[in-house]
RODO-2510 file (C-alpha; in nm, 4 decimals, decimal comma):
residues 395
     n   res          X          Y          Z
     1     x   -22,7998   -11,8338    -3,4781
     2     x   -22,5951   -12,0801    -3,3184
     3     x   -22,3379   -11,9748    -3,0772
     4     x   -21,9472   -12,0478    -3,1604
     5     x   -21,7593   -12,3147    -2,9622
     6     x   -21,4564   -12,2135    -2,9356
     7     x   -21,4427   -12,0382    -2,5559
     8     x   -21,3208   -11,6899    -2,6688
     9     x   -21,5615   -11,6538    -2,9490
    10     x   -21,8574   -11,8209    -2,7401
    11     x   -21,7648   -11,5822    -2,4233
    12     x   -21,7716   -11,2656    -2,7140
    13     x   -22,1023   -11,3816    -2,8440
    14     x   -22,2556   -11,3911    -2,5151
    15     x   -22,1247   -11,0167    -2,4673
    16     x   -22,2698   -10,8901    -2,7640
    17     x   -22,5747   -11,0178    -2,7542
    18     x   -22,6373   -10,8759    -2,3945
    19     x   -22,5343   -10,5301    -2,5163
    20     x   -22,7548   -10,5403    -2,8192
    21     x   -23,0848   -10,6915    -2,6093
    22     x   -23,0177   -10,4581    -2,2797
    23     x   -23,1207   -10,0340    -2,3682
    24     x   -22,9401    -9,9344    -2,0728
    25     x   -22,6583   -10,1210    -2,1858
    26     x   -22,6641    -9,9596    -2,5304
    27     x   -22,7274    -9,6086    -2,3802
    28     x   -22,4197    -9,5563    -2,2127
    29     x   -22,1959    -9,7900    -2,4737
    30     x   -22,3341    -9,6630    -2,8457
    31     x   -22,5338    -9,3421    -2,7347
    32     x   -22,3376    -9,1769    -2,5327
    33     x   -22,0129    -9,1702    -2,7051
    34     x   -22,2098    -9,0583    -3,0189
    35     x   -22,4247    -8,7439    -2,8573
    36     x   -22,1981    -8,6438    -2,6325
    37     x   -21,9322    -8,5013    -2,8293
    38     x   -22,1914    -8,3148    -3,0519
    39     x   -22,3504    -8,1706    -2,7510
    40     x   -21,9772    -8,0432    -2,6471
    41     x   -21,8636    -7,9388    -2,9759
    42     x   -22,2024    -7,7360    -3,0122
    43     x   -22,2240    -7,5795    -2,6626
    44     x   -21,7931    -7,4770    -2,7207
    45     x   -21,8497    -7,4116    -3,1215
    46     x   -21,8514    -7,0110    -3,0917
    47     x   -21,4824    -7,0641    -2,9553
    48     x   -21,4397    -6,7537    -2,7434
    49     x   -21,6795    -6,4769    -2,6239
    50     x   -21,7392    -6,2082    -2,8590
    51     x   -21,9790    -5,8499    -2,7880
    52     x   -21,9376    -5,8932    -2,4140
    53     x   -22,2247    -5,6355    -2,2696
    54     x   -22,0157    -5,3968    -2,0703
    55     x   -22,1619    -5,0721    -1,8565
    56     x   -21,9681    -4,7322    -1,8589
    57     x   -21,9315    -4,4910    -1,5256
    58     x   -21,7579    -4,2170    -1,7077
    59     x   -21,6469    -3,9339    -1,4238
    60     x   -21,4167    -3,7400    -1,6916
    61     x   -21,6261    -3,6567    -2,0086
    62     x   -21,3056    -3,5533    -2,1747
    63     x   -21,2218    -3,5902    -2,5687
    64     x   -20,9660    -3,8539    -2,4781
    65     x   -21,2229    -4,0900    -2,2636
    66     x   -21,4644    -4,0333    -2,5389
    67     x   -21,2083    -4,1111    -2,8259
    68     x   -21,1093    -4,4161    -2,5515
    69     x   -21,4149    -4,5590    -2,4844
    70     x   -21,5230    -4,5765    -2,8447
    71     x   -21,2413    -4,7599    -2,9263
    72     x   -21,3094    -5,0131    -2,7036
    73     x   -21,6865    -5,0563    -2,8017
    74     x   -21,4955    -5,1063    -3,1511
    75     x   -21,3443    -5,3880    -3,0193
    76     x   -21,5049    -5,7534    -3,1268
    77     x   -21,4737    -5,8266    -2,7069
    78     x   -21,6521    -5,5732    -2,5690
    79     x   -22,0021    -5,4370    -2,6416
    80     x   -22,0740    -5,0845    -2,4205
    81     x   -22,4451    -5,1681    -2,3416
    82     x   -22,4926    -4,8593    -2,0913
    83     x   -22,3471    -4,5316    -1,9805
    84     x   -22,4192    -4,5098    -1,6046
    85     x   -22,3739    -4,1752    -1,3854
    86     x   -22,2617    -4,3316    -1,0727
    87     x   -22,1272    -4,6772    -0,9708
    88     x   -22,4158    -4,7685    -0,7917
    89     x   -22,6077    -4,7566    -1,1197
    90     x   -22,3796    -5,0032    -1,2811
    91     x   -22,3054    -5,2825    -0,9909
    92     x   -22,7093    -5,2929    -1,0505
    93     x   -22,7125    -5,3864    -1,4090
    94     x   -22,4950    -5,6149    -1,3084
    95     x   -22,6822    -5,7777    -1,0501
    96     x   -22,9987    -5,8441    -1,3270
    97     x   -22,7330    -5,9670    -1,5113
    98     x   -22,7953    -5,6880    -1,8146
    99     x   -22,4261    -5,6271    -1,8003
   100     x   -22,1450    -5,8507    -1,6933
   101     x   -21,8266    -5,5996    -1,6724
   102     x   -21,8056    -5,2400    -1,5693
   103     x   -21,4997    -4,9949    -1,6810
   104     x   -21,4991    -4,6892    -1,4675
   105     x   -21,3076    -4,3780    -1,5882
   106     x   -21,2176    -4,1323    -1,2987
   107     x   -21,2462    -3,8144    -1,2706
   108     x   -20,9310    -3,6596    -1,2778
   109     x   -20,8133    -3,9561    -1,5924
   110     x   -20,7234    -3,6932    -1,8047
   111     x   -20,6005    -3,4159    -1,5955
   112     x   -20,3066    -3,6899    -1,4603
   113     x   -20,1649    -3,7922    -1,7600
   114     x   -20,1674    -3,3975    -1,8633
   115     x   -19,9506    -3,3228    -1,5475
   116     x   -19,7410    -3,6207    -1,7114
   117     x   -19,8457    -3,8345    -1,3797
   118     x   -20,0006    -4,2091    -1,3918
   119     x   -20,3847    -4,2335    -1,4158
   120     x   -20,5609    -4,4873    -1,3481
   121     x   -20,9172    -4,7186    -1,5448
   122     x   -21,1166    -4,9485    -1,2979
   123     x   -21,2326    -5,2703    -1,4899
   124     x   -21,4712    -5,4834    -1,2417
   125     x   -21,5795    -5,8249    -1,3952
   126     x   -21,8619    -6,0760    -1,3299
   127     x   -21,6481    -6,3455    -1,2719
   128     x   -21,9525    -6,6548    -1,2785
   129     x   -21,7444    -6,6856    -1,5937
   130     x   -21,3369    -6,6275    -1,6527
   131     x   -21,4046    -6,5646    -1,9509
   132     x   -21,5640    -6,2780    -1,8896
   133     x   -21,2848    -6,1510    -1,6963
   134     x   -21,0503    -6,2503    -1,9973
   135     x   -21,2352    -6,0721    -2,3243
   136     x   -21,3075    -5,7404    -2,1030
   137     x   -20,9412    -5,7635    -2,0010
   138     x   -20,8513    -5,7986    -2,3657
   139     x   -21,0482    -5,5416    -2,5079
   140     x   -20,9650    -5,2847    -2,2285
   141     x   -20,5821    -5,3868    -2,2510
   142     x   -20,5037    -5,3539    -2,6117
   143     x   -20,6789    -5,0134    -2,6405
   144     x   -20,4896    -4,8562    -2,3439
   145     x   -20,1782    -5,0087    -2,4875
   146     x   -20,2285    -4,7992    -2,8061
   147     x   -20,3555    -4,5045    -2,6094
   148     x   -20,0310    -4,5224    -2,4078
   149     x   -19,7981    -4,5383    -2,7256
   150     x   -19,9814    -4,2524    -2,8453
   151     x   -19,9007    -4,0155    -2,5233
   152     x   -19,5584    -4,1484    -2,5290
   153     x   -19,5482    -3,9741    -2,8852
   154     x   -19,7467    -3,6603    -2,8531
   155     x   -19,6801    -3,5249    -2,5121
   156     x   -19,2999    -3,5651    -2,4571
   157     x   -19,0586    -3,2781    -2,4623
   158     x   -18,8799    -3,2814    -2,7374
   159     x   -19,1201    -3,4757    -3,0032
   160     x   -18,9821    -3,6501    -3,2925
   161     x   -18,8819    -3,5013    -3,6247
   162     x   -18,9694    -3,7420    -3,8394
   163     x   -19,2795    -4,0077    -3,8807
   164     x   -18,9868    -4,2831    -3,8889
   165     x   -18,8485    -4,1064    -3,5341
   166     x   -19,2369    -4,0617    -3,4580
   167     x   -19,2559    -4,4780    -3,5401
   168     x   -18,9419    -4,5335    -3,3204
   169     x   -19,0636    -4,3402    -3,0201
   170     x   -19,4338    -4,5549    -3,0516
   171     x   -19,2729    -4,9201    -3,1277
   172     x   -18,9218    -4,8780    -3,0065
   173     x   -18,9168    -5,2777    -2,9667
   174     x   -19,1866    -5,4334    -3,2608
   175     x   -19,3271    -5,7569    -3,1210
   176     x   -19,5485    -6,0510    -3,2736
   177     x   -19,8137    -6,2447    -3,0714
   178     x   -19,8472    -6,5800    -3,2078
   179     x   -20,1024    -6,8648    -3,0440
   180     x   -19,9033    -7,1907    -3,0449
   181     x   -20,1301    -7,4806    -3,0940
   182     x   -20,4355    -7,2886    -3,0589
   183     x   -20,4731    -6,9604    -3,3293
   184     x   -20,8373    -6,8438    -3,2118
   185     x   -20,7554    -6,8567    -2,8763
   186     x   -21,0825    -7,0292    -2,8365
   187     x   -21,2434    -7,2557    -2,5539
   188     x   -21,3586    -7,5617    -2,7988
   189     x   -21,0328    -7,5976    -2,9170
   190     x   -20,8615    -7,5998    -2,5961
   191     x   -21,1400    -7,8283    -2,4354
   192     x   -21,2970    -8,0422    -2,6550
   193     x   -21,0349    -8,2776    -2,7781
   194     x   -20,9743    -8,4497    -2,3802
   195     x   -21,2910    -8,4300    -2,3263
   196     x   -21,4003    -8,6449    -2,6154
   197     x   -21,0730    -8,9168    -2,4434
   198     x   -21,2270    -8,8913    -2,1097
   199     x   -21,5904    -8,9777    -2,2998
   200     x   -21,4804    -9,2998    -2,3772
   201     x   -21,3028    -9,4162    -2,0800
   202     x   -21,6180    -9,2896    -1,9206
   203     x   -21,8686    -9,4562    -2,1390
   204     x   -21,6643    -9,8359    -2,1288
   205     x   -21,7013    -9,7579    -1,7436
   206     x   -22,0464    -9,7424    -1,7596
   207     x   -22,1053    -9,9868    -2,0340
   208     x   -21,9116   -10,2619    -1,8418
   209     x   -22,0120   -10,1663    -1,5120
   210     x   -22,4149   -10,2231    -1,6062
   211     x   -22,3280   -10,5261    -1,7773
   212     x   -22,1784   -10,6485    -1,4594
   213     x   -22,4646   -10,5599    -1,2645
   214     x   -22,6846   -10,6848    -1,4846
   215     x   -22,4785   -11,0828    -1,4924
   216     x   -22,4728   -11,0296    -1,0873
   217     x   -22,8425   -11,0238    -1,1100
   218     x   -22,9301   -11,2716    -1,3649
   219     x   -22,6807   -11,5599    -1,2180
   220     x   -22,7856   -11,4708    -0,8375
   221     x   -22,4580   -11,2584    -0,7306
   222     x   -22,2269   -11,4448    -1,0059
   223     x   -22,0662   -11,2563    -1,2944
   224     x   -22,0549   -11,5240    -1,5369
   225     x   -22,2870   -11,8075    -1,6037
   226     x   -22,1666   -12,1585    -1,4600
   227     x   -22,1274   -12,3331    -1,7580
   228     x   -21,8269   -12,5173    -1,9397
   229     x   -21,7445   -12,1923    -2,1504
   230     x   -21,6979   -11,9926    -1,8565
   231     x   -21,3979   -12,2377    -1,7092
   232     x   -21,0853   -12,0296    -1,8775
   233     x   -20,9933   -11,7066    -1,7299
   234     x   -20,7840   -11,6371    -2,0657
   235     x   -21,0909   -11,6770    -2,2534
   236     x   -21,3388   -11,4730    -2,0371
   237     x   -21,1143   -11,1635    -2,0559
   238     x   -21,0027   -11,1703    -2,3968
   239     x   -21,3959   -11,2698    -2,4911
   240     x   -21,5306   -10,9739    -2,3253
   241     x   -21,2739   -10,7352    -2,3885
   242     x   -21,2571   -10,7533    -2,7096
   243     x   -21,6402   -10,6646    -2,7341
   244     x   -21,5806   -10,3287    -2,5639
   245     x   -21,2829   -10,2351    -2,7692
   246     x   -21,3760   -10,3370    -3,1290
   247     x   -21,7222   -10,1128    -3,0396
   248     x   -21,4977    -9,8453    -2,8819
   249     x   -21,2460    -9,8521    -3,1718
   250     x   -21,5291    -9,6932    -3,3763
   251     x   -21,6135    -9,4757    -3,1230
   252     x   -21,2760    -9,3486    -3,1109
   253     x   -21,2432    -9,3043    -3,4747
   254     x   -21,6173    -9,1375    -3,4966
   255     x   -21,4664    -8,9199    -3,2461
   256     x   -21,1053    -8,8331    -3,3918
   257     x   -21,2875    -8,8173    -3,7298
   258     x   -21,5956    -8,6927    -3,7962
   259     x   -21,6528    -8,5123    -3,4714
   260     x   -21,3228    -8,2770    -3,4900
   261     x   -21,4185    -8,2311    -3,8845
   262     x   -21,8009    -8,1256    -3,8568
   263     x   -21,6957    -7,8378    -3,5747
   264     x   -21,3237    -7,7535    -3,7294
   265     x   -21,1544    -7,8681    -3,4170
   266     x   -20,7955    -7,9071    -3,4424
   267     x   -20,6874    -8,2326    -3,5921
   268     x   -20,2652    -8,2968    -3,7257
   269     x   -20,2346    -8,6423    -3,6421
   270     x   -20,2663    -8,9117    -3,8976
   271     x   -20,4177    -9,2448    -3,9358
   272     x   -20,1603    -9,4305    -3,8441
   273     x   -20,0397    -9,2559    -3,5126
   274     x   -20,3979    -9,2169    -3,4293
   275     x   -20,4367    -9,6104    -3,4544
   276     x   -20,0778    -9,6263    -3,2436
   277     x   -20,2135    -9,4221    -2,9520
   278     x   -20,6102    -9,5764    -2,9614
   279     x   -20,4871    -9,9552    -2,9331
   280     x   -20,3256    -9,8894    -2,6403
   281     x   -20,5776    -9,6564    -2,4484
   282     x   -20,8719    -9,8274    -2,4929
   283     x   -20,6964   -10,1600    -2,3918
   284     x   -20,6117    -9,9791    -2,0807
   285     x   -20,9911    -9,8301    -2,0652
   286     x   -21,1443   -10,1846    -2,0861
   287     x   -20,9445   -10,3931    -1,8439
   288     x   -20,9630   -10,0761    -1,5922
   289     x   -21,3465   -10,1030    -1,6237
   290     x   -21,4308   -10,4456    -1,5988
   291     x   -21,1636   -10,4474    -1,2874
   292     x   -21,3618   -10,2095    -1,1488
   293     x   -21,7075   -10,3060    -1,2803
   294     x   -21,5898   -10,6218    -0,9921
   295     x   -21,7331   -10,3845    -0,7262
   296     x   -22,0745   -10,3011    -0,8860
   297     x   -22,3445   -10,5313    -0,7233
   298     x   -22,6556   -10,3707    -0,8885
   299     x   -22,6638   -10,2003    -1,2686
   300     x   -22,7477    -9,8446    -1,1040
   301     x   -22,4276    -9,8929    -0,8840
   302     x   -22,2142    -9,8346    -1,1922
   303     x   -22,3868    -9,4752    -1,2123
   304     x   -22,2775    -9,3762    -0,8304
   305     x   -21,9244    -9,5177    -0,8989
   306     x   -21,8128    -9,3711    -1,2191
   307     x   -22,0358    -9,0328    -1,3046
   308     x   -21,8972    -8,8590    -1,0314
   309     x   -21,5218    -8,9256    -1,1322
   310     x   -21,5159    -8,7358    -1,4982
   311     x   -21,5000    -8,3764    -1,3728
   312     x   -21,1831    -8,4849    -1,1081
   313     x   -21,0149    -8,6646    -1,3297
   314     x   -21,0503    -8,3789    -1,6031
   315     x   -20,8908    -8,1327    -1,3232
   316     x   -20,5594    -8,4397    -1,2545
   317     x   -20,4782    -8,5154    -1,6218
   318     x   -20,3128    -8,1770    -1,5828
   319     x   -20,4706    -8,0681    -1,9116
   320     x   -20,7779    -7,8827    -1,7737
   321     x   -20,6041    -7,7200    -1,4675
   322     x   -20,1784    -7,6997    -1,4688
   323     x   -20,0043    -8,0158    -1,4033
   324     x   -19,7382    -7,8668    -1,2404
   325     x   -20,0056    -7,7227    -0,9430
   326     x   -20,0988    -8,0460    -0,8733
   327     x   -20,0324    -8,1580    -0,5437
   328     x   -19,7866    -8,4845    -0,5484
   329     x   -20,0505    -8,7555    -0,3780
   330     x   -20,2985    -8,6570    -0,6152
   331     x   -20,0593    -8,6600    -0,8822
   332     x   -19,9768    -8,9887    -0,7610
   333     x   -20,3538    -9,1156    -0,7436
   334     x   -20,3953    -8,9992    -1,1249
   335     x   -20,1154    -9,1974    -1,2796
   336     x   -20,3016    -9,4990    -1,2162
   337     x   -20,5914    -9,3823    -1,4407
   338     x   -20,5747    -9,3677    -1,8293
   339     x   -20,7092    -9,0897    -1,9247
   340     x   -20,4337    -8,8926    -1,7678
   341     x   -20,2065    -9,0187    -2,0051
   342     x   -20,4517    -9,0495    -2,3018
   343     x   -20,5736    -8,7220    -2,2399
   344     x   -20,2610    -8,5191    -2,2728
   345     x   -20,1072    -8,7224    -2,5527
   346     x   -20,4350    -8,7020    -2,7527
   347     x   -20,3683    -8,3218    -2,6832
   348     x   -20,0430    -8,3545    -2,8196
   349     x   -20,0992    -8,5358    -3,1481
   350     x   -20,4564    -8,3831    -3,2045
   351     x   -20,3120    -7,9943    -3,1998
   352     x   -19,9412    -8,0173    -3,1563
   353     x   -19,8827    -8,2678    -3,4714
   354     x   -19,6916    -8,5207    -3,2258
   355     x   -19,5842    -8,8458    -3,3471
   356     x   -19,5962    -9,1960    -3,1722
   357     x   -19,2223    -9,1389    -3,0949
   358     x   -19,2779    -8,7785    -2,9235
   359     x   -19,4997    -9,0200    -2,6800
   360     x   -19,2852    -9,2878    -2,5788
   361     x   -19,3797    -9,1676    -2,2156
   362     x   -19,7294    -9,1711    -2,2429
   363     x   -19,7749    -9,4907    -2,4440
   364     x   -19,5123    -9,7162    -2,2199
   365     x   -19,7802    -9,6301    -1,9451
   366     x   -20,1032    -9,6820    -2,1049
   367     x   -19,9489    -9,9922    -2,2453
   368     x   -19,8125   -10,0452    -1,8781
   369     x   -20,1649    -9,9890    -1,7146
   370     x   -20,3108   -10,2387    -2,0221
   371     x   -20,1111   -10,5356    -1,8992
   372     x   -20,1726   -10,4656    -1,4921
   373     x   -20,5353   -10,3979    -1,5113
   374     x   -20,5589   -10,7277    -1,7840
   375     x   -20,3493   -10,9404    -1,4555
   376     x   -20,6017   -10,7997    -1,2054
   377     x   -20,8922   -10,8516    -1,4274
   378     x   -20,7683   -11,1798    -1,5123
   379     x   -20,7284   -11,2505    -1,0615
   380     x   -21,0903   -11,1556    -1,0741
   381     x   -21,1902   -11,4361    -1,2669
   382     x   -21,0407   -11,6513    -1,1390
   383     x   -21,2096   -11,6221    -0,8019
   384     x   -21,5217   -11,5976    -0,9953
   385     x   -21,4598   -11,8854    -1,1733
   386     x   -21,3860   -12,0843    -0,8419
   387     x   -21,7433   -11,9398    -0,6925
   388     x   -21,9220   -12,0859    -0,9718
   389     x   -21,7921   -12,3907    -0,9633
   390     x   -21,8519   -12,4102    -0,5822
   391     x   -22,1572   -12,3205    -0,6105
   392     x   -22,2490   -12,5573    -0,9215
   393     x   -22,0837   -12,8596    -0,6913
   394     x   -22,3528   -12,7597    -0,3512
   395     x   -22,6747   -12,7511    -0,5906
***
């Protein structure tokens, strides 16, 4: 087919056909934003942990710890998988991993809270995992919670007359626990939507970056081709970012889509605001990478440069770890990247229903980072530009 004349057009040609002849290329720019997600989504799917194998040191053997303990195996957290005589016992099963909490009754549990004094129940978690350490808490806490209502009831001095008095003296303040934003309280939902954001800034990082590498090494350490289409900076940058963010567009969509419908991830934004908040992002995610991609020499370059940077810039978008603990230079270093923007208002129209007005903050800066990293892509050009024609006038 014959290639358009008109710069822009010729420069996005050229693009497209190196991504669709180059695997690596394709890899990181069509593969990886399609499996990745589904390997997330399936990993997360179960949403929380459920039948948590517990071991039991039970040092009372009265009624109550009975009645207690078999409450708690009732529990859809915790599973008791062993009843163990001494401590020693249980730390064991928990070093060949058969058992990954331990709730150890004392001795004199029941004999306390029949002198009316405070007893106490050792919970020990295997904390490889928090959320370990958060469904044993659970399961432990709401039983002892109704345990402790029911003392409250049965063993004070004067006990109530009636089962209304009797209701009184167990709920005397009736409370509601509702999840905001989240109702099964479960990892994939919390998780998965910034990931999949952070996916596609990674991906275009990669995709770009090997492209780079790859034009460094086919035109002997130039990025573009000395030729007469490759003599407006206006026209390289538009040409080869609009490649990247047509492809990415779908990728987005794929990802707002069909991803979050096939594993019942939270999903209240519509079309429209969806479209508001991916224009700019991705515009920010392309001219960031091919700025960037200036500094990769060799294809496998773009692996050592931009792998590592996913799981830190998870941790500063403030979504994955509190935004508020962040410490100010680092909170500083992240507000030149997109995805800490993208990130949390994908958050906030994915699960909280937010609208492209309830983002003015986040969209003035990815629209803000859009035109600086287009200026400094643009710079880079230039000077490319300039090499190649210096080096077209000495041969």
């Amino acid at each position: 087919m014959k290639k358009p004349s008109f710069p822009i057009l010729h420069v996005w040609w050229d693009e497209l056909c190196d991504i669709v002849k180059d695997e690596g290329i394709l890899i990181f720019i069509i593969l990886l934003p399609i499996a990745y997600p589904l390997l997330y989504a399936m990993i997360y799917n179960t949403e929380t942990q459920r039948e948590l194998p517990v071991c039991v040191v039970d040092e009372c053997h009265s009624q109550r710890t009975r009645d207690m303990l078999r409450r708690i195996d009732a529990t859809p957290e915790v599973c008791i998988a062993a009843h163990c005589a001494t401590m020693g016992e249980a730390r064991e099963l928990l070093r060949r991993r058969q058992a990954f909490g331990i709730i150890e009754v004392p001795r004199d549990f029941d004999l306390r809270l029949a002198r009316g004094q405070q007893a106490t129940l050792g919970i020990y978690s295997d904390l490889t995992s928090m959320l370990y350490y958060k469904v044993l808490y659970l399961g432990v806490i709401n039983v002892v919670q109704e345990l402790n209502r029911n003392i409250k009831v049965s063993e004070r001095s004067q006990r109530p007359s009636t089962a209304h008095e009797e209701e009184l003296a167990r709920w005397p303040i009736r409370f509601s626990e509702v999840h905001l934003y989240n109702p099964q309280g479960g990892f994939a939902a919390f998780l998965i939507p910034p990931v999949l954001m952070l996916i596609l800034q990674q991906a275009l990082c990669l995709g770009v970056g090997m492209s780079m590498g790859r034009s460094r090494e086919r035109f002997r350490g130039l990025v573009i081709p000395p030729t007469r289409h490759y003599k407006n900076t206006l026209a390289i940058v538009l040409g080869k970012g609009l490649v990247h963010f047509l492809l990415f567009m779908l990728m987005a969509f794929y990802m707002a889509v069909c991803v979050t419908r096939w594993f019942g991830l939270p999903q209240l934004a519509h079309t429209a605001t969806l479209l508001g908040f991916f224009v700019p992002y991705l515009l920010a995610c392309v001219y960031m990478a091919i700025f960037y991609s200036s500094f990769i020499y060799r294809r496998e370059d773009c692996i050592l440069l931009f792998v590592f940077m996913s799981i830190p810039l998870l941790f500063l978008s403030g979504v994955s770890w509190p935004g508020a603990a962040v410490p100010p230079f680092w909170h500083y270093v992240a507000m030149v990247f997109p995805s800490t923007w993208g990130l949390n208002a994908y958050v906030r129209i994915s699960t909280m229903g937010a609208s492209l007005g309830d983002m003015r903050t986040e969209l003035f800066a990815l629209w803000l980072l859009a035109a600086i990293y287009f200026l400094l892509s643009c710079l880079m050009y230039m000077r490319e530009i300039r090499r190649a024609v210096g080096r077209t006038i000495l041969e």
